[in-house]
C-alpha positions in Angstrom: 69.2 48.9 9.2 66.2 49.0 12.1 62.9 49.4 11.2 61.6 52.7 12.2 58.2 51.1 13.1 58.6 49.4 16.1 56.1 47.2 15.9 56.6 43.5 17.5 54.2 40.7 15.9 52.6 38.2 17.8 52.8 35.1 16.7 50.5 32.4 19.5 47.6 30.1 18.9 46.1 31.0 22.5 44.3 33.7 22.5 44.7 34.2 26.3 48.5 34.0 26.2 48.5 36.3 22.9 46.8 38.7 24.9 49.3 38.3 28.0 52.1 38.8 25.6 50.9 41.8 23.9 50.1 43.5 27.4 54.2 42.9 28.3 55.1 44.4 24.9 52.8 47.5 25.9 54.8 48.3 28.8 57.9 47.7 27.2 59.1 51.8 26.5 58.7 52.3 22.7 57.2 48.6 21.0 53.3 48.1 19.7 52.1 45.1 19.5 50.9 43.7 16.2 48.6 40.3 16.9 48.8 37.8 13.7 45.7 36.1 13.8 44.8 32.5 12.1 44.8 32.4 8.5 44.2 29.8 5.7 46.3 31.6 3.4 49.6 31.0 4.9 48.5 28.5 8.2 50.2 25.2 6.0 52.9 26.8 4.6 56.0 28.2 6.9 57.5 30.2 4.1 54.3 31.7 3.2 53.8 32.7 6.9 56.6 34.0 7.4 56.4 36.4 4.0 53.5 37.6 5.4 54.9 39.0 8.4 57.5 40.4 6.8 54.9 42.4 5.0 53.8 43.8 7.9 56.8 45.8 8.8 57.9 45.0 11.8 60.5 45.3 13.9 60.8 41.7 15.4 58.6 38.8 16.4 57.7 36.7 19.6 56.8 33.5 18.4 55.0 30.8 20.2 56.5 27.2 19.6 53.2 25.1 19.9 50.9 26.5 17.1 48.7 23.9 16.4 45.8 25.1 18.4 42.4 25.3 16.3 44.9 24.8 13.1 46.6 27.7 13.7 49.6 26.7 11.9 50.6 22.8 10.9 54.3 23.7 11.7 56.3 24.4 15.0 56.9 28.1 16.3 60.9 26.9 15.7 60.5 26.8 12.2 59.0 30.2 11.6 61.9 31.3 13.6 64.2 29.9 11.5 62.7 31.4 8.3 62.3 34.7 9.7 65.7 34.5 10.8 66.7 33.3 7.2 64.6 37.1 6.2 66.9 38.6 8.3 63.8 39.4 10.9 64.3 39.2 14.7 62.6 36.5 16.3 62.5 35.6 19.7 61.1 32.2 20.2 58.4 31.6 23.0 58.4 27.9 24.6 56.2 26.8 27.7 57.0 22.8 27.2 60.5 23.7 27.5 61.8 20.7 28.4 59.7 18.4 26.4 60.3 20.4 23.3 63.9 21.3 23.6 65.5 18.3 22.4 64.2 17.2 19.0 61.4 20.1 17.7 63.7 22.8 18.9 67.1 21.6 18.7 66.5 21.0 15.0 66.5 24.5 14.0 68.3 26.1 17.1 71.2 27.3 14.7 68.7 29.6 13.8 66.9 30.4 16.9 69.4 33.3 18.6 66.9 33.4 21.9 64.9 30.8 23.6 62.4 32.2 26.3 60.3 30.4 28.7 56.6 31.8 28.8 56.8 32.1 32.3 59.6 34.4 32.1 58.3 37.5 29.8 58.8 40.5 31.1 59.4 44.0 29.5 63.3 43.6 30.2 63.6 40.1 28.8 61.6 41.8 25.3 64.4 44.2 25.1 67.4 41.6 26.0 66.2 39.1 23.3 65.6 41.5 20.6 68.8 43.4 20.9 70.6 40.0 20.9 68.9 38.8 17.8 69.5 41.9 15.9 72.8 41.8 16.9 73.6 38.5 15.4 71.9 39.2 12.3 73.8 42.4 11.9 76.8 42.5 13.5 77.6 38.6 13.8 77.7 35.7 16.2 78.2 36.0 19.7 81.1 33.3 21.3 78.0 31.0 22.4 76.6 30.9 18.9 79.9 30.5 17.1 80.5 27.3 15.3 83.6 25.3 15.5 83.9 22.2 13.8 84.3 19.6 16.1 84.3 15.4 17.2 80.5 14.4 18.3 81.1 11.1 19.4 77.6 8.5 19.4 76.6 7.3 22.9 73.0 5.5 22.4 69.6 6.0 19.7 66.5 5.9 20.5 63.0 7.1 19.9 61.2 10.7 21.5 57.7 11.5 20.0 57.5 9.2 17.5 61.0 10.5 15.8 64.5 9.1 15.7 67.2 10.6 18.1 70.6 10.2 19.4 72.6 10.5 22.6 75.6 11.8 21.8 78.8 13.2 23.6 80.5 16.4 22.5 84.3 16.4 24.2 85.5 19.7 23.7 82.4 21.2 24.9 81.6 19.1 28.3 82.7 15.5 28.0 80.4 14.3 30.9 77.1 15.5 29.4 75.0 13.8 26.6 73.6 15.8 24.5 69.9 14.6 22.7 69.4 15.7 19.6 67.0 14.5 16.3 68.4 11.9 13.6 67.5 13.7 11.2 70.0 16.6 11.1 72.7 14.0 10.1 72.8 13.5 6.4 70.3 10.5 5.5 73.5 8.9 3.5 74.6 8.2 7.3 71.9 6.7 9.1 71.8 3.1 8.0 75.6 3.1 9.0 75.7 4.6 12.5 76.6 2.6 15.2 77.1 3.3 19.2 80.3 4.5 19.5 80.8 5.5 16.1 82.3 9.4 15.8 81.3 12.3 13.6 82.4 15.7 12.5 80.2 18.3 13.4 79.8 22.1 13.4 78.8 22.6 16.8 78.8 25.9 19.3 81.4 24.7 21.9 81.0 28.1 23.3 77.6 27.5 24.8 76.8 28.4 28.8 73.9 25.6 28.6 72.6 22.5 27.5 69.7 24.5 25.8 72.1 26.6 23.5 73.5 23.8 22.2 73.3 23.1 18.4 74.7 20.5 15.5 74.7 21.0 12.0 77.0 19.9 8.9 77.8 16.3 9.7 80.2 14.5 8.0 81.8 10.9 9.2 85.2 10.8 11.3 88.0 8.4 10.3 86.5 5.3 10.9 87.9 1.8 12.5 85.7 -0.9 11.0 87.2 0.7 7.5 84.3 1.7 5.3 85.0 4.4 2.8 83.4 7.7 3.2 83.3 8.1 -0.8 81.1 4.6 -0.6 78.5 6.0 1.7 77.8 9.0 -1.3 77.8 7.5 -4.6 
């Protein structure tokens, strides 16, 4: 059921863009904005944090991905959304390093993201659009571009973004000419000392994405594989 308040919480280390923000969910027909400010309380712990503004009521939250401004928070805006979105509280996350960000601090929790905005492109309509779609998900239940299927990723190169594992992989039966980056550290640990180029996994992955953004991985497990090691030897 909707809250009856209609308050949208602000969640953004910068004061000048909180401001901006709240001014867009002013004009937007029927939403006040509630401005969470820096706290010691909860700034270190993104359950905590997110607790707190469920407290407060309200009816969704725009959530900045950078927080680490003046120790506003030692955790990414992507991680608040996820445990809001694990409260069952719509949460629209806000990104301005969009395509520095997307990849590994974003990607990791994008199952639980439902709306990714650029800062640039707030606007009262966009406020309603993202909202409606997260409550939607949470309520009714997963659009086709957020649905999981479980499907072949198969490894194309590994490397290093930002100071944290990633990989390069392809995803067939979603576009078979596009790699897709994403962090190692969504595939089971078990895995990692045995994963070569070319090697092939089982993944639950939206294969109904529209764009390379929307994309997300989660619950790897091995493929058959050629050089014959047994699965059961990886776990034990």
């Amino acid at each position: 059921m909707l809250s009856s308040t209609r308050k949208i919480a602000i969640v953004d280390d910068d004061e000048d863009a909180r401001d901006t923000i709240s001014w867009q969910v002013e004009n937007t027909d029927g939403f006040e904005p509630i401005l969470i400010y820096k706290n010691d309380k909860y700034s270190s712990d993104v359950n905590k944090f997110a607790d707190y503004i469920a407290s407060q009521q309200v009816y969704a939250v725009l959530c900045d991905h950078r927080l680490f401004l003046d120790s506003f928070a030692n955790f990414y805006g992507a991680q608040l959304v996820a445990a809001l979105y694990d409260r069952k509280i719509p949460a629209i996350l806000v990104t301005q390093n969009f395509s520095i960000d997307l990849n590994v601090s974003i990607r990791k929790y994008r199952d639980k993201i439902p709306v990714l905005i650029e800062r640039g492109n707030i606007n009262p309509s966009e406020i309603i659009k993202g909202i409606e779609c997260c409550y939607s998900e949470l309520n009714i239940g997963l659009s086709p571009s957020r649905k999981p299927y479980n499907t072949l990723v198969r490894i194309e190169s590994m490397s290093n973004e930002d100071g944290e594992s990633v990989v390069d992989a392809v995803i067939p039966s979603w576009h078979y000419d596009t790699v897709v980056r994403f962090p190692k550290s969504i595939i089971p640990e078990y895995l990692h000392e045995h994963l070569r180029i070319g090697d092939r996994l089982f993944a639950d992955v939206n294969i109904g994405a529209e764009t390379y953004d929307q994309i997300y991985l989660k619950n790897f497990e091995i493929a058959p594989d050629p050089r014959g090691i047994d699965i059961n030897d990886l776990t034990t």
